[in-house]
C-alpha positions, 0 to 999 in steps of 0.5 A: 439433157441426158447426160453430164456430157450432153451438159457440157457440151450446151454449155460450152455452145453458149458460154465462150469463157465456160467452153475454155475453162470447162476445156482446161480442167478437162486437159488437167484431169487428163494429164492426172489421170494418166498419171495416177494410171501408169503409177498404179500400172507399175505398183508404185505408191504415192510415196514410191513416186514422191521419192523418185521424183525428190517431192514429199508425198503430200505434193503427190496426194495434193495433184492426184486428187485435184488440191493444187494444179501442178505447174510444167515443171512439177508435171515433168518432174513426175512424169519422167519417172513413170515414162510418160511425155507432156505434149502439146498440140495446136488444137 
């Protein structure tokens, strides 16, 4: 293997339960990342967005670093203030 994405990939070829766990923290960092890109896009900090979104700012720190998976609804709290949209897509 070469790469970490070389990596992923045999291991999502030979491990099923691996591929999708592999496949939901990929969505997760998706979604975080796009988060954490259109907030600093818009000069706001962590606790500029927690406030806009009536959340205290530790809430914030916890789902942009990876502490706690955010729930839907916590997803589409924070991101309506920035203007994004959560979709989903048959895959």
């Amino acid at each position: 293997m070469r790469t970490w994405d070389d990596y992923k990939d045999h291991v999502k070829d030979i491990d099923e339960k691996t591929k999708q766990e592999i496949e939901e923290i990929e969505g997760l960092a998706a979604i975080v990342s796009s988060i954490i890109e259109k907030r600093n896009a818009m000069g706001l900090s962590q606790r500029d967005l927690a406030e806009l979104c009536g959340m205290p700012q530790s809430s914030v720190a916890r789902i942009e670093t990876y502490k706690t998976t955010p729930n839907v609804d916590t997803l589409i709290k924070i991101m309506q203030p920035l203007g994004l949209k959560l979709t989903v897509s048959v895959a």
